[in-house]
C-alpha positions in Angstrom: 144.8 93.8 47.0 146.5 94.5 43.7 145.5 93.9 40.6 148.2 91.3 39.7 146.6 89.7 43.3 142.5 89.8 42.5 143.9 87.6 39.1 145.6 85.3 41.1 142.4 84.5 43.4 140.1 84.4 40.7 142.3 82.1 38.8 142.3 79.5 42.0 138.9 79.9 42.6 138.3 78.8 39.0 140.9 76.2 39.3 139.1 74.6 41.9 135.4 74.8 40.6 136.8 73.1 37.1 138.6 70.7 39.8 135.0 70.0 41.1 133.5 69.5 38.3 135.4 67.2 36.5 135.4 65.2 39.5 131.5 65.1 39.5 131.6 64.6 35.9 134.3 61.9 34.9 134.7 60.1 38.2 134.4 56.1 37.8 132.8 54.4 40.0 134.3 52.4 43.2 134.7 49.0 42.7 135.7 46.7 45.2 138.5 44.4 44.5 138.1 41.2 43.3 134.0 41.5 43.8 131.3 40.8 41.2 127.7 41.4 41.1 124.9 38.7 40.3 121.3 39.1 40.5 118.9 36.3 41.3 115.4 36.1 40.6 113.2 34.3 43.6 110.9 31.5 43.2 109.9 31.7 46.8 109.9 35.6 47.2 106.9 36.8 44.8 108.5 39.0 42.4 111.9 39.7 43.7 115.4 40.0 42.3 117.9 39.8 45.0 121.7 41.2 44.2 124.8 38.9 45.8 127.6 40.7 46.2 130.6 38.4 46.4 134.3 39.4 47.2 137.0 36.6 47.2 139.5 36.4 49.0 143.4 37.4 47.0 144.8 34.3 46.7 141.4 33.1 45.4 142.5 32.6 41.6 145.7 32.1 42.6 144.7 28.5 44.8 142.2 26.7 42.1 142.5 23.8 44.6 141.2 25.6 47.7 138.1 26.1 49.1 136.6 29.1 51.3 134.5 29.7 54.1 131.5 32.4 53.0 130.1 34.9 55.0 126.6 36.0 54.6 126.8 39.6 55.1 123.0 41.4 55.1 122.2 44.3 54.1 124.9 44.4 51.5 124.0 47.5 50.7 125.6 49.0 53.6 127.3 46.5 54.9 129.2 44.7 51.7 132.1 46.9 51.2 133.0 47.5 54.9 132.8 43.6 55.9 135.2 42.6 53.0 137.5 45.3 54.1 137.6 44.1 58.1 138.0 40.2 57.0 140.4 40.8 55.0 142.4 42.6 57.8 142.0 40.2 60.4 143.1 37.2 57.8 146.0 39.3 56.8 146.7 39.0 60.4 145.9 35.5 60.9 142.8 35.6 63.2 140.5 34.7 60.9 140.9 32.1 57.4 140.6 34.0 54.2 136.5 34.0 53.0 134.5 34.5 50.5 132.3 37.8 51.9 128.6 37.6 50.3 126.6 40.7 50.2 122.6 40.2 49.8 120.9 43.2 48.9 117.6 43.7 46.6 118.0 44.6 42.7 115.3 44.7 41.2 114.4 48.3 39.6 113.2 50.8 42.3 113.5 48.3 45.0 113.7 50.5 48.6 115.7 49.0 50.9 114.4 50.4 54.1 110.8 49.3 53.2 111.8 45.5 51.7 114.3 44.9 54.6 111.3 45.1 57.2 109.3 42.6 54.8 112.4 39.7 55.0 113.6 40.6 57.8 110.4 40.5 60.8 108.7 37.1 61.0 105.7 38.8 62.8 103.3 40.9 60.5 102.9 43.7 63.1 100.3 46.9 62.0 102.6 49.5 62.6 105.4 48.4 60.6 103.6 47.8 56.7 105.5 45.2 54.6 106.0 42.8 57.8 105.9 38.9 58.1 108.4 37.7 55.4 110.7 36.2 57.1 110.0 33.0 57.0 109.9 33.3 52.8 113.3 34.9 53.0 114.8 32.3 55.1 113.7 29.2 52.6 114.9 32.0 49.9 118.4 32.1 51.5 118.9 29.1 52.3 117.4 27.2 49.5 118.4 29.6 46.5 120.9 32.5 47.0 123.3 30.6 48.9 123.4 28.0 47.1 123.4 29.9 43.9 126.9 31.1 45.5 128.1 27.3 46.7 127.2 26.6 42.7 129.6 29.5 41.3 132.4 29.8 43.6 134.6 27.1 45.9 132.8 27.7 49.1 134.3 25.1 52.0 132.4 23.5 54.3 131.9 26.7 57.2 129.2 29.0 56.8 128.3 32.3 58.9 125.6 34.9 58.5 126.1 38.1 60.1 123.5 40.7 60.3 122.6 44.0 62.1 119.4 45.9 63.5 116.7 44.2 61.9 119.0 41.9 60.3 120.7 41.5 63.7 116.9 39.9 64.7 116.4 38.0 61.5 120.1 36.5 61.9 118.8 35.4 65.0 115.9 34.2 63.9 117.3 32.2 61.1 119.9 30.6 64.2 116.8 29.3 65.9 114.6 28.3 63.2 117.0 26.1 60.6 119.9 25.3 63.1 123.4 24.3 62.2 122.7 25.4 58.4 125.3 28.4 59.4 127.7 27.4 61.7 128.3 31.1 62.8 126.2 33.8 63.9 127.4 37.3 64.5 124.0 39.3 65.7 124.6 43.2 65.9 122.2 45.6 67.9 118.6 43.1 67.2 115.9 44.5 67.5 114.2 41.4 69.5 111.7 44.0 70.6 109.3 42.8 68.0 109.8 39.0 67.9 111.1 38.3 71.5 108.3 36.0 72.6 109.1 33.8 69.7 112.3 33.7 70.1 112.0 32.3 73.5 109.5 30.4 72.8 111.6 28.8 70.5 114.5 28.6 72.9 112.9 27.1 75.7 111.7 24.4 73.4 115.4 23.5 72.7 116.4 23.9 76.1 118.6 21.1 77.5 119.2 19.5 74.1 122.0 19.4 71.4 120.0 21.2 68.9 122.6 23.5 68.0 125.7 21.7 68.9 129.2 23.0 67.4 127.5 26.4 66.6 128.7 29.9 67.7 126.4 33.0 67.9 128.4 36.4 68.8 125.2 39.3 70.5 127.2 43.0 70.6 125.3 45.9 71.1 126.3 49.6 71.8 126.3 50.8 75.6 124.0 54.0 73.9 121.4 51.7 71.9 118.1 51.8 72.9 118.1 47.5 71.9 120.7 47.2 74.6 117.8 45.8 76.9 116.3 43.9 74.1 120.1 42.4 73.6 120.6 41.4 77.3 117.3 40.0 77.5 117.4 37.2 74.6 121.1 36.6 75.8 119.4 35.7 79.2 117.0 33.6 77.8 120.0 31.3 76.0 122.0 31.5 79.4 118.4 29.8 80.6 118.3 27.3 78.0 121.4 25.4 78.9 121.9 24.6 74.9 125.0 21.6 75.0 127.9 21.7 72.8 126.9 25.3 71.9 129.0 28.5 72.5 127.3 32.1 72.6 129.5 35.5 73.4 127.3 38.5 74.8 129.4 42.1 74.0 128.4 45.4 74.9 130.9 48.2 73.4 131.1 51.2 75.8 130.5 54.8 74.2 129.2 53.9 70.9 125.0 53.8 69.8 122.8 52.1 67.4 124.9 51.9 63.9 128.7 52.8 65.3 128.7 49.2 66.9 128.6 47.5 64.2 132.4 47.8 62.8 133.6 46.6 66.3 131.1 43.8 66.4 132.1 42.5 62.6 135.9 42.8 63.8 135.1 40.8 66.7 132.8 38.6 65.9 134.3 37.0 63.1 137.0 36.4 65.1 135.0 34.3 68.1 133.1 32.5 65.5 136.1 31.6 63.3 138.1 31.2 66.8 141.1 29.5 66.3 141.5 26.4 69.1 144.5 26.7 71.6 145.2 22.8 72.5 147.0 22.9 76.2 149.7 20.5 75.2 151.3 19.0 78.3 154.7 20.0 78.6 156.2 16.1 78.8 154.4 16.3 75.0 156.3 19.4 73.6 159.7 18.0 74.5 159.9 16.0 71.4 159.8 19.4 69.3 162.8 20.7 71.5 165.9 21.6 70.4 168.4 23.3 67.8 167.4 23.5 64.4 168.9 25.1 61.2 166.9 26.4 58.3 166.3 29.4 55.8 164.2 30.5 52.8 165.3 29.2 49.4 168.1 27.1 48.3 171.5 29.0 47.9 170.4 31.5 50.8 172.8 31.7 53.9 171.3 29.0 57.2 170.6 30.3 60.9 169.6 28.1 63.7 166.4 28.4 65.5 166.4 27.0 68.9 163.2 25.6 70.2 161.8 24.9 73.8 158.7 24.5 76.0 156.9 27.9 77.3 153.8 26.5 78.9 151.4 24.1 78.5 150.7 24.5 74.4 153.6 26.8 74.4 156.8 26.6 72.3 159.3 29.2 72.0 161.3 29.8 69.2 164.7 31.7 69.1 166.9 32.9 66.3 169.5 34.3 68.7 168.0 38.0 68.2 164.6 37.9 69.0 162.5 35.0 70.6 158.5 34.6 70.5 155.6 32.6 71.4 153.4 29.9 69.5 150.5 28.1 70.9 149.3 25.0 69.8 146.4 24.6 67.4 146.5 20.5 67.1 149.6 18.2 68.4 151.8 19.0 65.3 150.5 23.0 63.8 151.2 25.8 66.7 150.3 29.9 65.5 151.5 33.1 67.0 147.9 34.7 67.4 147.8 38.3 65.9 150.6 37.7 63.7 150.3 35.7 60.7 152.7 32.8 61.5 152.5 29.5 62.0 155.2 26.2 62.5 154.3 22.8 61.6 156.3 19.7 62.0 156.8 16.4 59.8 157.9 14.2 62.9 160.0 15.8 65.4 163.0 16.8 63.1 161.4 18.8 60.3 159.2 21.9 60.9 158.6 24.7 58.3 157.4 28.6 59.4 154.8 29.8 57.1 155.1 33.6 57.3 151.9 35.4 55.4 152.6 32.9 52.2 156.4 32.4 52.8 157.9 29.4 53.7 160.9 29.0 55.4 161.9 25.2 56.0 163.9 24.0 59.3 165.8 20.3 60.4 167.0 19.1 63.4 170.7 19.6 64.3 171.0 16.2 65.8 167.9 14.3 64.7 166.0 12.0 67.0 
């Protein structure tokens, strides 16, 4: 190695140490967008300051009219940033309605997650697991404080859903069974029913038969490789047993994946089965009144193109623009969505319809109105 050479290494090597430690030294800290921090001091909870995280949704200060659905994400400390990121995916794509997503962590100084989470999170106090039997103070605390400390501060809508895994994964269940129908949604990941599971079918059975928790949706996923897979299958037995009316509960193992690695899956597909958009099966005899050539565009002054429109199926219209044609299905008799895609057509009467493409609107009439 020449001379010229050992100068040139040294002078890269150098390069990349000062590279490291600026980094280390003037990096700012991630923030995610459009989220703000709040801490809440407990009047139920002795002595504990609770942090919300809450991210809203981009067209949040945009709407000042519109309200959201919130989602209760626990353990915001792990779970915050990823859950915002995977809603706002699947409402980008239209499978889910834009939310507000709620972290709720524990701030107060020194707090230890790992230790405080197995206080609100296990209703039992069991000997080998110190800090147990809280969750019955957490649930009034949730419920009666830090949610509505939220509902106070920011336009939440009528639907609420509470998502939680491992320990919270149990607790989420346990909050299901013991104040039903304040969430409407419950997306359980990898419980750990293991410690509570007599209660909870105790519980259960006691509603078995009834409407206790009509119009609500729980979502159970575990990993094929978790070790609470049995535990999983075993409490979704027990609500197979119960014969709950009016109520809708999705049981999802994910193949190849263990305790923690199921949980991105089970967010992406359980907020989609609790926020489940409904497909109304239309008769065909129905959808012929939306049948038939229309003309539209975007904005005044832009050229027209026709749009013809006819039944697919029962729920089904097709629409085609003479270069491509594609499939919406029918949310109620007048609103039909392509699912996956965000695009939706709604009618005013049977001559009007306007497509609403992720925020733009493109406005159609009959050629030959009705």
């Amino acid at each position: 190695m020449t001379y010229k050479n050992v100068l040139t290494v040294l002078f890269l090597l150098f390069s990349l140490f000062s590279y490291a430690s600026i980094a280390q030294t003037d990096g700012e800290p991630f923030v995610v967008g459009n989220a703000k921090v709040h801490k809440v001091q407990s009047a139920i909870v002795p002595n504990q300051i609770y942090e919300i995280r809450v991210a809203v949704p981009g067209s949040y200060y945009q709407s000042p009219n519109k309200t959201y659905p919130i989602v209760v994400v626990l353990d915001g400390q792990w779970n915050f940033t990823i859950v915002s990121d995977i809603a706002g995916k699947l409402s980008y794509d239209g499978m889910i309605p834009e939310a507000i997503i709620v972290g709720i962590t524990w701030g107060g100084e020194g707090d230890d997650p790992n230790a405080l989470r197995v206080r609100d999170f296990i209703r039992p106090e069991l000997p080998n697991l110190p800090l147990s039997g809280g969750a019955s103070a957490f649930l009034s605390a949730l419920t009666e404080e830090l949610v509505p400390y939220v509902e106070s501060r920011y336009r939440v809508g009528d639907k609420k859903v509470l998502m939680g895994a491992s320990f919270g994964g149990l607790f989420t269940s346990y909050a299901m069974l013991e104040k039903p129908k304040y969430f409407d949604g419950y997306v359980a990941i990898a419980g750990s029913y293991i410690v509570d599971a007599a209660y909870l079918n105790e519980k259960l059975a006691s509603y078995a038969g009834t409407k206790t928790l009509k119009d609500v949706r729980s979502y159970l996923a575990v990993g094929s490789l978790d070790t609470n897979e049995t535990y999983v299958q075993t409490l979704n037995n027990s609500i197979k047993a119960a014969h709950l009316k009016n109520f809708k509960n999705k049981h999802k193992v994910f193949d190849g994946v263990g305790h923690a690695g199921a949980e991105p899956l089970a967010y992406t597909y359980g907020l989609q089965y609790v926020f489940e958009r409904p497909f109304l099966k239309l008769s065909e005899q129905f959808l012929q009144r939306y049948t038939g050539e229309f003309w539209g565009g975007f904005v005044e002054g832009q050229p027209l193109f026709p749009v013809n429109v006819s039944v697919a199926g029962k729920g089904l219209l097709s629409f085609n623009d003479g270069q491509q044609s594609f499939q919406l299905q029918a949310e109620n008799e007048t609103s039909f969505y392509w699912n996956g895609v965000n695009i939706t057509a709604t009618f005013t009467g049977t001559d009007k319809f306007v497509f609403n493409s992720q925020g733009t609107l493109l406005y159609f009439q009959r050629v030959n109105p009705q």
